[in-house]
N, C-alpha and C positions, 0 to 999 in steps of 0.2 A: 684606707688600706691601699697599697699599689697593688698594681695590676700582677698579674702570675695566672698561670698552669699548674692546674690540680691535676695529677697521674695517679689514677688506680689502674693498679691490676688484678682483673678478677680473673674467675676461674676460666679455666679453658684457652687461655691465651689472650683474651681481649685485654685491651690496654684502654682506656677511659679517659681521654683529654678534655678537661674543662676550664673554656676560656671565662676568667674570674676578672674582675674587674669594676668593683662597690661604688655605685655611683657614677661611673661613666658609661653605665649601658654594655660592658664586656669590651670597653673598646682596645684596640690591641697597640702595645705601644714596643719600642723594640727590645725591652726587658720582656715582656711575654714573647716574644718570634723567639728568641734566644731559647727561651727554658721548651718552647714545641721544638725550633730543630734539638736540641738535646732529645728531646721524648721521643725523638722519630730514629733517628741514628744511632740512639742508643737502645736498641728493643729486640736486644737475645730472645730469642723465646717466643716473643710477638706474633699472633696470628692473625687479629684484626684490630683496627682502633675506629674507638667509639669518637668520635666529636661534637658536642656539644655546652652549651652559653649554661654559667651559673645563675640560677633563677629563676624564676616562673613566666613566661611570654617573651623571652626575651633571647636571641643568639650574639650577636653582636653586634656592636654600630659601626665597626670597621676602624678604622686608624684612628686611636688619638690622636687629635688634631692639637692640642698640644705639645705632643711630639714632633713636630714640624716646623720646619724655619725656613728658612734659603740657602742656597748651594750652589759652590764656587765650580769653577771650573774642574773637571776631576773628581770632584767630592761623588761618594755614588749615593743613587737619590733612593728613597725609603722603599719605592713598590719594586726598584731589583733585589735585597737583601730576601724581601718577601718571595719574588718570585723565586728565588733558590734555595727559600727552606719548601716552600709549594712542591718544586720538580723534585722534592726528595721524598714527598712525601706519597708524592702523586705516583711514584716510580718504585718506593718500598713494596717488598716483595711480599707484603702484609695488606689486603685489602682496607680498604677504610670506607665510613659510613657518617654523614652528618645530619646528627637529628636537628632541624631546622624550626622550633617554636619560637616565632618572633622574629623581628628585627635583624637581615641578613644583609648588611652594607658595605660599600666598595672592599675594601682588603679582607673581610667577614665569607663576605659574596664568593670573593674569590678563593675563599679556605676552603668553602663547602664545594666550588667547583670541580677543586684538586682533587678531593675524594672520588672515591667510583663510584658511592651511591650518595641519593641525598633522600631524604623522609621528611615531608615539609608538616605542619599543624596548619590546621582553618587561619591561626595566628601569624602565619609566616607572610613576609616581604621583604622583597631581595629589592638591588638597585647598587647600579655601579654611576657613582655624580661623578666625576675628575671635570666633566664639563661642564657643572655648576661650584666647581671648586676653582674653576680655573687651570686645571693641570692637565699633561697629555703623560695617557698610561703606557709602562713599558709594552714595546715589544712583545716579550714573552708572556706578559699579561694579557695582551689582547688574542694571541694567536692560542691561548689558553681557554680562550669563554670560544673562540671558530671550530677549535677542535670538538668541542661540545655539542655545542647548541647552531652552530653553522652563523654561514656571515649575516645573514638578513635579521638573526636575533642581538649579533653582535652590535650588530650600527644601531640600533633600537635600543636598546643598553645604554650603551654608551654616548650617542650624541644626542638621547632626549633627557639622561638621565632622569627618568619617573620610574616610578616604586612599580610592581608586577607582585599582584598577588600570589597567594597560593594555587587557585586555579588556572590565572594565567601562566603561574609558573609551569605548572605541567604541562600545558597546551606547550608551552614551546620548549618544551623537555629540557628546563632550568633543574627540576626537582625529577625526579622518579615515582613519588607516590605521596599523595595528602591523608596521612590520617588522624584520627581523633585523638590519639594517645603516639603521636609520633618518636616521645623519647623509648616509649617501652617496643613502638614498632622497631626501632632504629636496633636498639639492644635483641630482640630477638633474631634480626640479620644478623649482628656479629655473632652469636653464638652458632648460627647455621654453618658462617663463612667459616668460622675458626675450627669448625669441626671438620670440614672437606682437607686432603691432602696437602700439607704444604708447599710443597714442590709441585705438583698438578697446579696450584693455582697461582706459585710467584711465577710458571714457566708461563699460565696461559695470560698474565698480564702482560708478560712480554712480550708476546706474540701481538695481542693486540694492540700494546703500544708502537711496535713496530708496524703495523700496517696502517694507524695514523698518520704515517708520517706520509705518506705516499710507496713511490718503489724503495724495496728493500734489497738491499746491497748483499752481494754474494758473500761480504765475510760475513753479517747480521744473521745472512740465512743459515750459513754453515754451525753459527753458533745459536743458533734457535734450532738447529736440528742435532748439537750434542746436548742439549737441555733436553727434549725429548725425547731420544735414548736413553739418557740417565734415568727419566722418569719411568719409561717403559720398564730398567733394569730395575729400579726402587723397590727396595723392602715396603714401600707403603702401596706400590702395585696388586705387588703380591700380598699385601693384607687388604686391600680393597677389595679383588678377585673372592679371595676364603670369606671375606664376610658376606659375602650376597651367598654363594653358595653354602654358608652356616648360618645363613637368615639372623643376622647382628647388626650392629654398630659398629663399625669401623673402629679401631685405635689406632690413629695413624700419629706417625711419631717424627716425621722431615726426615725421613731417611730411606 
């Protein structure tokens, strides 16, 4: 069977992306990038997305390496396509979560990076090779694992290419948390995220995306400060406010 993206959507808003891939370990070829940026772009409704690999120990091995060849002058090379369905995904105004059991490899590695969280298993190993592949990775790819995990993990990554457990993953805050049952860990954050304010939390991505960058620029701020007005003015304010004082659950509805 080729490779593909299983999308569910269950209740509450979460969206369920599973990278499928029978036989080659999940690995992602650019018929699967194609059907996630679809699943990312196209997600009315969306509150959070789940991410994780079809199968039992396993996330992905990262780029079919059969899908790869050589490339002319001009031709663009496979990890920018990637890295611009990533900055879409990374920047959707719907939090994301990758549950991380198994096998988490170069372009895999860097799916579960894009996310905001990652939940690794005892079974988890990341590893970014291009430098036992012989290739040098975009740009926007590398300034992607600094913005994370800072440069001293990055050059460690990258120019030793060796695997990093689960534990050492957390020690250099590759992953967020190791547990025993990480897919059900991973699904119990989305349904947390998806239930908080929508607009409160595409605005406070924003916010912190912007202050990644370094200094933020007077038009950036002015429009991070009509983003939070709006929310301040939000029908989901004022029903966040009455449900503490009504000792409830919020129904908050992006408006």
């Amino acid at each position: 069977m080729p490779a593909a993206l299983r999308v569910e959507d269950r209740a509450g808003g979460v969206r369920a992306l599973t990278l499928s891939n029978p036989g080659r370990k999940n690995a992602i070829d650019s018929t699967l990038l194609q059907q996630l940026d679809a699943a990312v772009t196209q997600a009315s409704g969306v509150r959070a997305f789940l991410v994780l690999g079809e199968g039992d120990g396993i996330f992905s091995a990262g780029w079919d390496l059969n899908d790869l060849s050589t490339y002319g002058e001009g031709e663009r090379l496979p990890d920018e396509r990637l890295s611009e369905v990533l900055d879409r995904l990374m920047h959707h105004p719907a939090p994301s979560v990758a549950a991380i059991d198994g096998p988490a490899f170069g372009a895999a590695c860097e799916l579960a990076l894009a996310c905001d969280f990652r939940v690794a298993g005892a079974r988890a190993v990341l590893s970014m090779p291009p430098a036992r592949l012989g290739v040098v990775y975009s740009l926007n790819g590398l300034d992607r694992f600094r913005a994370k995990v800072g440069d001293a993990t990055t050059r460690y990554l990258f120019l030793t290419g060796r695997r990093v457990t689960a534990d050492e993953a957390l020690r250099r805050g590759l992953v967020d948390t190791v547990s025993d049952a990480p897919v059900a860990e991973a699904e119990r954050l989305c349904t947390e995220l998806a239930g908080n304010a929508p607009l409160a939390v595409a605005g406070l991505k924003q916010g912190l995306s912007l202050l990644s960058h370094g200094e933020v620029s007077d038009a950036a701020l002015a429009d991070y400060q009509a983003v939070r007005r709006r929310s301040f003015n939000s029908a989901d304010a004022a029903e966040g406010r009455l449900s503490i004082l009504e000792k409830r659950a919020p129904r908050f509805r992006g408006e």
